[in-house]
KOLKE-964753 format. One line per 10 residues: number of its first residue (from 0); their letters; for each residue x, y, z of C-alpha. Coordinates in Angstrom, 2 decimals, m for minus. Example, Ala and Ser with C-alpha at 12.3 -4.5 7.8 and 13.67 -1.06 7.14 Angstrom:
2
0	as	12.30:m4.50:7.80  13.67:m1.06:7.14;
END
This chain:
166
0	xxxxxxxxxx	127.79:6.50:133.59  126.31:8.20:136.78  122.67:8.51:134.91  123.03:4.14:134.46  123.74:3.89:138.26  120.95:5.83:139.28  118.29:3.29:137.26  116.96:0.84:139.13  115.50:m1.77:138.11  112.17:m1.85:140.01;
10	xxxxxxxxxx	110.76:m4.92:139.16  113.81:m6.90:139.86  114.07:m5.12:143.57  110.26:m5.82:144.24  111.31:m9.78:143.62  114.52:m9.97:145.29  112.16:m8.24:148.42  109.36:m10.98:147.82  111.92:m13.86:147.70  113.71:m12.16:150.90;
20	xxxxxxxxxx	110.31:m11.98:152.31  109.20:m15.43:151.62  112.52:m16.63:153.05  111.99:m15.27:156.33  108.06:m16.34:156.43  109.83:m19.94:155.91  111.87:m19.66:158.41  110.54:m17.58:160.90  107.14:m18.65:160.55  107.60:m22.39:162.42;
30	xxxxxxxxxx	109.84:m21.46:164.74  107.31:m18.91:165.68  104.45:m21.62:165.70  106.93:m24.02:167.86  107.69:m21.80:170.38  103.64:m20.97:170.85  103.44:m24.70:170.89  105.94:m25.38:173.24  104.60:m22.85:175.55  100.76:m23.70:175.22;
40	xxxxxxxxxx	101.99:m27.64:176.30  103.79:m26.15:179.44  100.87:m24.34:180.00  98.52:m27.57:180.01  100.56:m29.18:181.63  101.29:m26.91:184.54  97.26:m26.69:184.65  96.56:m30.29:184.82  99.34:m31.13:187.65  97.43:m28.37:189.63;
50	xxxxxxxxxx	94.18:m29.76:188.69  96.06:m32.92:190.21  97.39:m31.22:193.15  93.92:m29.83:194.27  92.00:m33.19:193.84  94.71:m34.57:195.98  94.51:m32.21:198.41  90.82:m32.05:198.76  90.45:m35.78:198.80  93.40:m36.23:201.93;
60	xxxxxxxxxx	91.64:m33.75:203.82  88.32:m34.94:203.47  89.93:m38.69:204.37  91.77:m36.66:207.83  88.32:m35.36:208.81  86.80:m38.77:208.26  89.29:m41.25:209.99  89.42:m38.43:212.81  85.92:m38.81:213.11  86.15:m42.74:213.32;
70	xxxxxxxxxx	88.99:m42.49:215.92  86.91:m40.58:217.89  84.10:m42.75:217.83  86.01:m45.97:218.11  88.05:m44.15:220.85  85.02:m43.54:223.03  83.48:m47.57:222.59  86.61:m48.35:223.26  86.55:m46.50:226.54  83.58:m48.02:226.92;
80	xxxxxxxxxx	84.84:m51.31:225.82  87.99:m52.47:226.03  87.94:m55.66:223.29  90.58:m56.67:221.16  89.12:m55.69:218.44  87.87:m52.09:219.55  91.51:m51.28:220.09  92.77:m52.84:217.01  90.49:m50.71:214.94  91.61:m48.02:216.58;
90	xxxxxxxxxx	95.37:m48.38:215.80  94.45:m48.99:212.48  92.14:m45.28:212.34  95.44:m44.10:214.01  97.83:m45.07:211.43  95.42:m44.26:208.62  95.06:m40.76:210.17  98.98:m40.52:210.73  99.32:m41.54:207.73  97.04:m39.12:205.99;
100	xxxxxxxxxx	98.62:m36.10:207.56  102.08:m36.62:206.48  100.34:m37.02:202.82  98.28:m33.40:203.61  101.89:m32.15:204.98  103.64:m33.21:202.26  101.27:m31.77:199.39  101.90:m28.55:200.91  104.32:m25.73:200.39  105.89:m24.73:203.54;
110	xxxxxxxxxx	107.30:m21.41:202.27  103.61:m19.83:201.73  101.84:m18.44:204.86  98.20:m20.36:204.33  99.93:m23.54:203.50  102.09:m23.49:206.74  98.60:m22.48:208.79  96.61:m25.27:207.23  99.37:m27.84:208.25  99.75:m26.66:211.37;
120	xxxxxxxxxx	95.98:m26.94:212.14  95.78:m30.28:210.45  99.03:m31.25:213.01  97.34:m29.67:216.12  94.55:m31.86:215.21  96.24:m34.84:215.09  98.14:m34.02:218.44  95.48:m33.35:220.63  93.91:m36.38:219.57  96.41:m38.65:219.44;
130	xxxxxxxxxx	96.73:m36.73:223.52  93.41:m38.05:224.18  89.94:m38.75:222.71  88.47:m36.79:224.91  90.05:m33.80:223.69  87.66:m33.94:220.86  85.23:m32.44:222.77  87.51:m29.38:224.06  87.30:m25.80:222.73  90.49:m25.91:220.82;
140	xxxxxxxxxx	89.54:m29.37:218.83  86.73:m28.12:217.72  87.68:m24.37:216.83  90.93:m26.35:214.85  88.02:m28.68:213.26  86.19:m25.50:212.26  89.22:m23.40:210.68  90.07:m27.24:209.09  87.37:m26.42:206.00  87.58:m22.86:205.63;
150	xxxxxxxxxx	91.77:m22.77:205.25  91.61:m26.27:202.86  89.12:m23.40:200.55  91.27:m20.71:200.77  94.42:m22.87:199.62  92.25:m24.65:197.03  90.82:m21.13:195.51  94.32:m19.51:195.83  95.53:m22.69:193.47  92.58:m22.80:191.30;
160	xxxxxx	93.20:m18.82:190.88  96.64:m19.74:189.62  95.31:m21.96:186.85  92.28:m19.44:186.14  89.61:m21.51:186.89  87.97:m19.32:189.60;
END
């Protein structure tokens, strides 16, 4: 009785292994593919609202340095000439400008240092000019203007790092 025991059938243990095999290739093999699936979307998705964010971003800051430069040259004709219109165009570059810094403010991520120092340049910007035109011409407008570019890169590149496209 022992020496029947000990014979195994091989052949039937090799195809209760393939069947058990098979069954797990069944099963495990979609749920692998999903879950690569599932993570790839994220993935693309992630990218492309960062690819979003970036545009965005690049797009309200070049529309701050351009309404700042129309306030400051409607702001000195209208020193120069103090019409109706003059200063109603430059309310309007006002509130365009106000406007466009509370969109750059709100795009960015106040919990991460060169976020915080690009929105506070962008602020002290708007603040001395909003002070006075003439502050354009001062030492700390134009050293703000000049850090404006470099700090809008070095946000952009830290993003576009993020999504691996630098």
């Amino acid at each position: 009785m022992y020496q029947e025991a000990s014979h195994i059938d091989w052949s039937v243990t090799a195809a209760i292994i393939s069947a058990a095999t098979a069954i797990v290739a069944v099963i495990a093999s979609p749920l692998f593919t999903y879950y690569l699936a599932k993570k790839q979307i994220a993935s693309t998705v992630l990218s492309n609202e960062r690819k979003e964010w970036v545009y965005a971003l690049r797009l309200d800051v070049a529309n701050f340095i351009s309404n700042i430069v129309g306030v400051v040259a409607t702001g000195k004709h209208f020193d120069r000439k103090r019409t109706e219109p003059n200063a109603i165009r430059y309310s309007e570059l006002l509130g365009a400008t106000s406007l466009t810094v509370s969109k750059i403010q709100m795009l960015l991520d106040p919990s991460d240092v060169t976020h915080e120092e690009l929105s506070n340049t962008v602020e002290k910007i708007f603040n001395l000019l909003i002070d006075s035109t003439e502050n354009a011409t001062s030492e700390e407008f134009v050293e703000a203007m000049n850090t404006l570019i470099p700090l809008t890169q070095s946000v952009i590149r830290k993003e576009l790092v993020g999504i691996k496209l630098v």
